[in-house]
N, C-alpha and C positions, 0 to 999 in steps of 0.2 A: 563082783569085787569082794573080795575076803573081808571079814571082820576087823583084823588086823589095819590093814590099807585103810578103810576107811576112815575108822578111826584117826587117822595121822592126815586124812584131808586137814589143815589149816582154818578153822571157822571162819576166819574174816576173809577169805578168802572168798567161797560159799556165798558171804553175805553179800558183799562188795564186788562180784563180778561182772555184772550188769552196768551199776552205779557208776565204779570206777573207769569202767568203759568207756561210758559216755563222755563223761567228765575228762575223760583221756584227749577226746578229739572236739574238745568245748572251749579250749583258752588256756587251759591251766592257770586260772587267775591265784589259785594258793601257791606258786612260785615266781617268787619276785626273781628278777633277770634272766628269767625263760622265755624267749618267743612267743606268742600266740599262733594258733594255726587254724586254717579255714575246715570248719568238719570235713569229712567226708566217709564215706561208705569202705575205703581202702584202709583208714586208719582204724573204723572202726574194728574190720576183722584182722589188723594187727596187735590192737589192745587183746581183743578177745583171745587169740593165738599166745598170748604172752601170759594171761592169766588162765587158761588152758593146760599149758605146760605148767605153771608153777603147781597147781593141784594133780596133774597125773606124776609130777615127780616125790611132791608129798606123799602122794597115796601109794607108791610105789617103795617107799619106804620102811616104813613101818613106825612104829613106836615104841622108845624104851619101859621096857621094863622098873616099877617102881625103884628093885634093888640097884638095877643099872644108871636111871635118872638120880637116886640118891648116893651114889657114887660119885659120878659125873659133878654136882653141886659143890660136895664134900672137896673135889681137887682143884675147881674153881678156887673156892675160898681158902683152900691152902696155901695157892699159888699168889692170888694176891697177897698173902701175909711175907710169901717169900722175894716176893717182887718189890714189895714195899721195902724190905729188910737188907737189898740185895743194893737198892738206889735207880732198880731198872723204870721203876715208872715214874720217877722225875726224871730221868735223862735215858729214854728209850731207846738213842744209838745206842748205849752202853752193854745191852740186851744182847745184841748183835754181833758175835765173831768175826772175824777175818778168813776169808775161806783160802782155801791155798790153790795157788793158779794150777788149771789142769791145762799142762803143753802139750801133750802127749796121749791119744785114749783111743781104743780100736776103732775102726772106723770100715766100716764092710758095704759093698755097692746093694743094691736092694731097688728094686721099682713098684710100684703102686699106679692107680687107673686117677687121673686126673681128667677127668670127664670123659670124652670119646677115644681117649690115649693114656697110653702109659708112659708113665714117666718116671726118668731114672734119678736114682737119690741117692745117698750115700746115711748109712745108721751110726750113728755115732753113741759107744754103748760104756758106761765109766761107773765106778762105787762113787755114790754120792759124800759120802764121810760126812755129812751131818747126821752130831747127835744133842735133843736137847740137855740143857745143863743136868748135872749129876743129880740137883736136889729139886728137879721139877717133879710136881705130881702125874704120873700116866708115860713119867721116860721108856718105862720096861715095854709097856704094851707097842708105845709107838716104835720103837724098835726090833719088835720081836716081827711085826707086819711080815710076810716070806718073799713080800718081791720091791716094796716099795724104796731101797737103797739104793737098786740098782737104775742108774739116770739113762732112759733112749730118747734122742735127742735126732733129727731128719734135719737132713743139708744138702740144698741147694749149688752148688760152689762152679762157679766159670772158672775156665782152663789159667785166664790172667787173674792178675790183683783186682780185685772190687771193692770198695766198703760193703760191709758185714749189717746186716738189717735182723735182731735177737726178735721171734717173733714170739709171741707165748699166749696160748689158745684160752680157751672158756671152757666154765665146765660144759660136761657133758663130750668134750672134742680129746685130742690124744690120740687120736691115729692119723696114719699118712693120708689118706683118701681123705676125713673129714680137715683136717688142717689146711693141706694145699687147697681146699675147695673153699673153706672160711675166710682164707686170707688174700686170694685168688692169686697164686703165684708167678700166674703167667706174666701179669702186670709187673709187680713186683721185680719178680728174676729177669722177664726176658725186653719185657719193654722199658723197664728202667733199669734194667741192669744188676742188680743187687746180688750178693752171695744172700742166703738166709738160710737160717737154722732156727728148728724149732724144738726145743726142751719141751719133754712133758711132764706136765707139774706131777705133783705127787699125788697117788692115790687114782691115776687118772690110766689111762691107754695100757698098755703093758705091766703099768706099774699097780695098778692097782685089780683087786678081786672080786668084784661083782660082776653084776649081768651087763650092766651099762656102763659106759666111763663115769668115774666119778662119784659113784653112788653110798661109795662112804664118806663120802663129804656131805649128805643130806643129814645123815647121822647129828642129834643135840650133845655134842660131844666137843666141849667145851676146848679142852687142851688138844684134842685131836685137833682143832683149826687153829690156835695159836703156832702146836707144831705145822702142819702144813704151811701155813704163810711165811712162817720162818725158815723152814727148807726151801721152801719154791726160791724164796729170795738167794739163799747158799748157791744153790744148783744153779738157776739163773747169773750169779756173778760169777761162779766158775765157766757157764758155757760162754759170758764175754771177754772171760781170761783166753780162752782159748781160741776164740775166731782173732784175738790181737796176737795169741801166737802163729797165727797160721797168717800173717802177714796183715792184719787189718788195721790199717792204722786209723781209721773211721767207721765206728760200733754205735749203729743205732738201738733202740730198744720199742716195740711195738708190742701192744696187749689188747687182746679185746675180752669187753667181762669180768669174769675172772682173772682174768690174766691184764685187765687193764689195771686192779688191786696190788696185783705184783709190778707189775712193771713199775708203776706210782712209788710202792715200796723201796723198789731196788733204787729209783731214781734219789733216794734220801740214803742210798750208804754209797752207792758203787760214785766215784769219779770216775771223769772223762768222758762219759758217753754223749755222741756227736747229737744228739736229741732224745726225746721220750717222748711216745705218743699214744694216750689211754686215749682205747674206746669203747662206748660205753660201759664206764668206769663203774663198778660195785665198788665204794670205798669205806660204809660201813656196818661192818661185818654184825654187832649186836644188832644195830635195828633189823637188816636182813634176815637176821636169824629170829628174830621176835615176830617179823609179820608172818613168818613161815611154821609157826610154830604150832605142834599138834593140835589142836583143841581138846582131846582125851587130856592131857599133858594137863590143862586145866582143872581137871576133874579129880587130880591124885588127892588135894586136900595143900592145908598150908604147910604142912611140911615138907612135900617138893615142891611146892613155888619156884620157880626160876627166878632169881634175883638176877635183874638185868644189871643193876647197877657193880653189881661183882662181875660178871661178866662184861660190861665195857671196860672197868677197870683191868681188868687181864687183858682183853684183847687188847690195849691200848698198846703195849710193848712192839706188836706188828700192825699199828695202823698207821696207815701213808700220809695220816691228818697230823701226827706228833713228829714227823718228821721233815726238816726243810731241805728244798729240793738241791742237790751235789751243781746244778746244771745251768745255765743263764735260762730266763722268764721269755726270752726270743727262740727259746727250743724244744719250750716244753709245749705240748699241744692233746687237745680235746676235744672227740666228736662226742654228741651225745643225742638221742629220740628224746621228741619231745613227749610221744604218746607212750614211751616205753613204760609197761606197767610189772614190770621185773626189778628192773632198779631203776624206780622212779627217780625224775631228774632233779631230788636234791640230793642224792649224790654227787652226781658230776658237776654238781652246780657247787656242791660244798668242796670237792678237788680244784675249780677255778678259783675257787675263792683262797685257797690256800696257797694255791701255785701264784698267787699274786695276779688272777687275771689275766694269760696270756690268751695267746688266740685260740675262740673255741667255733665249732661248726654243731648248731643244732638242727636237725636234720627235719622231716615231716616223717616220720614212723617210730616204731617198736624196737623189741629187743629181737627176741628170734629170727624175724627177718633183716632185721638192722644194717649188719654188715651188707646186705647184697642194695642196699639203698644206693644208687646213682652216683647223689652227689658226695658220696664220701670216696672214690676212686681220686677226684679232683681236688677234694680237701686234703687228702691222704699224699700226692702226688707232690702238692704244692707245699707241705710240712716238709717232705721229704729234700723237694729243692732247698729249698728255706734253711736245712740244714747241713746241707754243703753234700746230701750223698747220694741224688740224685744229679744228672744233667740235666740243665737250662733246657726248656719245652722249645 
């Protein structure tokens, strides 16, 4: 492994992989209104797979550069003076535009391998028109990005009228193949019927430039994740403008991950949507970004210190905890791992707790393998009836 990589492994990570482990598949006795679970050997190598991946995506990253890191700091603490000044972080809808409905955007047939078959899709490819505000710090850069405007979006759509199911991946995901395979379509589209479309957030599958999906979202880059949460959400309420133009008069919204942050988000500006359902919900964004954080990163001295608390203050404009949900408490819905050790369960425990407690499903496993857990086809199924856009079992 390069000097570089290593360096950007996360210490407490390192330290904690073991520990947290165990402790994974022990009780969880430090989260009050999490289930407890029976150990076993299964959970065990789903924690460890979960804390696996979070150090090979560290180390895969790299580390900024002092001048870079003291950049990055410098437009933190600019943007809160302007946030402050602006009224956006007492009243964080206010942060948030009004995107304009897209009726209309090319739409070209395309197939992809969905397990032993191929399967046919429709691309749906449109200019995002999110830009941040004129006097944010880092507007130029996030705009100047060469591909990340342009929104590809993969649909689903049966010949008659369906309700529309908006589905929006995790990092790492953003292509047709890993999508349709994360969300398992066939259920979805064919045995409950559903159109679905899946936007790909920003910086992610197409959209974005690295080796991996996603891999500039690792980046300590402060305003870069305010701006992506804040587009995701833009692009995301245009793709349910537009499945209501194409006849759907019932528009769900589905997130896993990352995508369960957006979803959560969008669910506090967009009305109408016939449900919201995060899963395994990352909701926030500083402490994630803190346990992830280089350990060299600590070594620069006190002048690049990471000031968290500037950094929660900024990101608060896009977090899905300052905003209350557009949607009734009977639609909003939550699966979450109890031994997940990627976003451990007070996240999704602190989205229940916001959402007012609606129904949630905490599973026996992890993050990585999460989705493909059993009982969330049937949690998932029964959210779906539950909110009018499924058929009765």
């Amino acid at each position: 492994m390069p000097v570089g990589q290593l360096l950007a492994v996360p210490l407490q990570q390192l330290d904690s992989l073991l520990g947290e482990t165990w402790e994974a598949i022990r009780g969880q006795p430090r989260y009050p209104d999490v289930p407890s679970l029976e150990p076993s050997l299964g959970l065990l190598g789903e924690a460890l797979l979960d804390r696996t991946f979070t150090i090979s995506t560290s180390a895969m990253t790299g580390v900024p550069l002092p001048d870079q890191l003291r950049r990055m700091l410098g437009e933190a603490a600019s943007a809160r003076a302007l946030y402050e000044s602006r009224g956006w972080l007492a009243d964080p809808q206010s942060y948030h535009r009004e995107p304009p409905p897209l009726e209309s955007a090319a739409l070209a047939d395309d197939v992809t391998w969905d397990g032993p078959r191929r399967r046919r899709f429709g691309r749906l490819v449109f200019e995002s028109g999110y830009e941040p505000h004129g006097e944010e710090p880092g507007r130029e850069r996030w705009l100047d990005h060469p591909s990340n405007a342009t929104v590809h979006a993969y649909v689903l759509e049966h010949a008659e009228p369906r309700p529309w199911l908006v589905c929006v991946h995790g990092f790492g995901m953003g292509s047709p193949l890993v999508n349709f395979a994360g969300f398992r379509v066939a259920h979805l589209h064919e045995t409950l019927g559903l159109n679905l479309v899946f936007p790909v957030l920003p910086l992610h599958g197409p959209r974005g430039q690295r080796r991996f999906s996603g891999g500039e979202v690792l980046e300590p880059d402060y305003m870069k994740m305010v701006f992506l949460f804040a587009q995701a959400a833009w692009d995301v309420r245009r793709v349910v403008s537009w499945a209501r133009a194409r006849g759907g008069k019932d528009v769900g919204l589905y997130g896993i991950s990352l995508g369960g942050y957006v979803a959560a988000l969008v669910a506090g500006l967009e009305e109408g949507l016939s449900c919201a359902i995060a899963g395994i919900p990352c909701v926030d964004f500083p402490n994630l970004a803190r346990d992830n954080e280089p350990w060299i990163m600590r070594r620069y001295g006190d002048e690049l210190r990471v000031n968290w608390s500037v950094v929660r203050t900024v990101s608060h404009v896009v977090s899905p905890l300052a905003l209350s949900p557009r949607l009734p408490k009977e639609r909003r819905f939550i699966y979450a791992g109890i031994a997940d050790r990627i976003v451990h369960p007070d996240q999704p425990r602190a989205l229940w707790r916001h959402w007012e407690e609606p129904e949630i499903h905490w599973f026996s496993g992890g993050h990585v393998l999460g989705i493909m857990n059993g009982s969330i086809r049937e949690f998932l199924s029964n959210c779906l009836r539950s909110a009018g856009l499924a058929p009765a079992a």
